[in-house]
N, C-alpha and C positions, 0 to 999 in steps of 0.2 A: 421358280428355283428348280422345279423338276420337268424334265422332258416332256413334251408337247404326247409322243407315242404314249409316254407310262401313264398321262395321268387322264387322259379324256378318257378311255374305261370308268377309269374310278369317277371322274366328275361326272359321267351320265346315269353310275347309278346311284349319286347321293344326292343332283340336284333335282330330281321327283318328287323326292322327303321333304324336300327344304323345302320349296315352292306348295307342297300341298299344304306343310304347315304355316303358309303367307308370306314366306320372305321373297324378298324382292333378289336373285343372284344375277353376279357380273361375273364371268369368266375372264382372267388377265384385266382387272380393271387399271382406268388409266388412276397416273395418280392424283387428279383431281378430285377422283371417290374417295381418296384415301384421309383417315386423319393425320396432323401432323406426327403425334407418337409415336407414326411406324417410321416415320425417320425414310432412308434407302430401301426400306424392306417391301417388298411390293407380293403378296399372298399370289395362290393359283387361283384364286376366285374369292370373294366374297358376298355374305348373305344378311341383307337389310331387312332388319325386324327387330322384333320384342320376341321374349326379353333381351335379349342383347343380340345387339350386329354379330358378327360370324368372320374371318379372319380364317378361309381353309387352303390348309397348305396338304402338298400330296407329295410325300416321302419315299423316294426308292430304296431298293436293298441295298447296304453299303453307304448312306448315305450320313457323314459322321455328325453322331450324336452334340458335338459342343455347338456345331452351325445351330440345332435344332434348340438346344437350351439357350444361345445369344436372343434369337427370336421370341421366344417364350418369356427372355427377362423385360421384351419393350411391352408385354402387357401386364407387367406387375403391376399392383395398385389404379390399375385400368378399370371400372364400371361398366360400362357401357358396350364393351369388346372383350369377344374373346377365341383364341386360338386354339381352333381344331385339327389333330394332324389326322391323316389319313394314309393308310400304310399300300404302296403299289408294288408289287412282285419286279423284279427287273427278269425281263426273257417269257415273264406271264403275258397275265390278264385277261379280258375276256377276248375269246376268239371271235373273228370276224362273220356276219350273217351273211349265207350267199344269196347274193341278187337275184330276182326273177322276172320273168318275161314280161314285155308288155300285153301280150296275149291272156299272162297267166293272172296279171292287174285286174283286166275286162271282166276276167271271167267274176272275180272275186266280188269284183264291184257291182257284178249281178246278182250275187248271192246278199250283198248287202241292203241292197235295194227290195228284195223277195222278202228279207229281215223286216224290214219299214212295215211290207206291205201286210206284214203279219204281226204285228206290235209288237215284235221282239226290240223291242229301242235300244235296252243294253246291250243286246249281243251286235246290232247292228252297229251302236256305236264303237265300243269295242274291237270290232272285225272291221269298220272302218278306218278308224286311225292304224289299224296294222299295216290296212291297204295305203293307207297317206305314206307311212315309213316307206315303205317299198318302192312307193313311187319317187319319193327324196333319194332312195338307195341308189335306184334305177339313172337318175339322173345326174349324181353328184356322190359316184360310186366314192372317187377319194376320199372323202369327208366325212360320209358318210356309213362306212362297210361297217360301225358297230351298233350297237341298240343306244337310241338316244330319245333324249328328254324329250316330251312337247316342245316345249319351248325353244330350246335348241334347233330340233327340226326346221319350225315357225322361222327362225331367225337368218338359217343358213340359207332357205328358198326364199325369203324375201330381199336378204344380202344378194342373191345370184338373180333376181327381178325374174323367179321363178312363179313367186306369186306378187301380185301388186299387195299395194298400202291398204285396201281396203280390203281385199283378201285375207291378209294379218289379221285384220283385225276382227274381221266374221270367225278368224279360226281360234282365236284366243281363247275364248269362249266355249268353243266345241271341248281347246284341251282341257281347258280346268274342271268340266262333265268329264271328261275319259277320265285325269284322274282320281277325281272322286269316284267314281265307280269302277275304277281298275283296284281301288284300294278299302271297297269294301261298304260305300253312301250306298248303299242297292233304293236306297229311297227318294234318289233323283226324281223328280218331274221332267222328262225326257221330251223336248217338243218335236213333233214329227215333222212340220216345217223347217227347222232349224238343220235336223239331220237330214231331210232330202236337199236342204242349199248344199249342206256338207259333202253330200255327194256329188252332187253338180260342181261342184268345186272339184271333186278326185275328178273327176271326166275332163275338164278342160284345163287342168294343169297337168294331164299325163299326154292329152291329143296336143297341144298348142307347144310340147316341146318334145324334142328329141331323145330318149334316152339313149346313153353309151352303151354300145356293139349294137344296135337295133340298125337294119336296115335304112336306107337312105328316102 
């Protein structure tokens, strides 16, 4: 219901919350995910879990209040579901990360690795995924130029066969460690294997593609 520009902002930074605390989220789901009760009504995302499934809609400025109470009335008497709105500035939101070098990547990703070598795991991990984003940034600037989810990142480089299926799938795993240690687990078991694959993974999906404005 709300613009593609106003509301990815807002979805990348409320689907971190939602996925730390186990929900499963679909951005624009089709309406096969959908229960029947919502009728035509089709959410900007919703989040599968306990206690209840999630139904989030992302509301611009201006945007008239009865539309908003009609939806609210298909989950009267609803259990199982429930409708969250979430309020997006029209002309805001969060401003765009500027991109950086591939040079500037390398370097980082050496510092990550000096990380490892010195049992910093969290900061390594941490300073890893920043380096991941960048490199998504780097190469998939349109889609890319704001701060976004693990998962989203994961999803958009696998959709562009930036990383293969089985890359996915090693990385999955890395993001649900960043989350929990971006948001406070300091008591992770961090395997030093796993984060040097991690890295070996930054290296060959920033060499084996091209980023936009990088030399030929």
């Amino acid at each position: 219901m709300s613009g593609m520009e106003s509301e990815r902002p807002v979805l990348d930074l409320i689907i971190p919350a939602l996925t730390d605390a186990g929900y499963e989220v679909y951005t624009h789901p089709s309406r096969q995910l959908l229960p029947s009760f919502m009728g035509d009504y089709v959410p900007d995302a919703i989040a599968l879990g306990k206690p209840k499934n999630l139904a989030i809609e992302i509301v611009r400025d201006g945007t008239r209040s009865g539309s908003r109470e009609r939806v609210a009335d298909r989950f009267l008497g609803v259990t199982d579901w429930e409708l969250r709105i979430y309020y997006a500035r029209s002309g805001g939101g969060v401003p765009a990360i500027d991109g950086v070098t591939p040079d500037i990547i390398d370097r980082t990703i050496t510092k990550v690795e000096a990380l490892i070598a010195a049992g910093q795991m969290e900061a390594a991990l941490l300073l890893g995924w920043s380096t991941f984003e960048a490199i998504g940034r780097a190469l998939i600037p349109n889609r890319l130029s704001h701060s976004q989810s693990p998962a989203r990142l994961i999803e958009e480089l696998a959709g562009e066969g930036i990383v293969t299926p089985d890359e996915a799938d090693r990385l999955r795993p890395i993001a649900n460690l960043r989350n929990a240690v971006a948001h406070g687990a300091l008591q992770r078991d961090l395997d030093r294997t796993a984060l040097e694959d991690f890295v070996a993974t930054l290296k060959l999906v920033l060499h084996e593609n091209q980023p936009v404005g990088a030399g030929a």
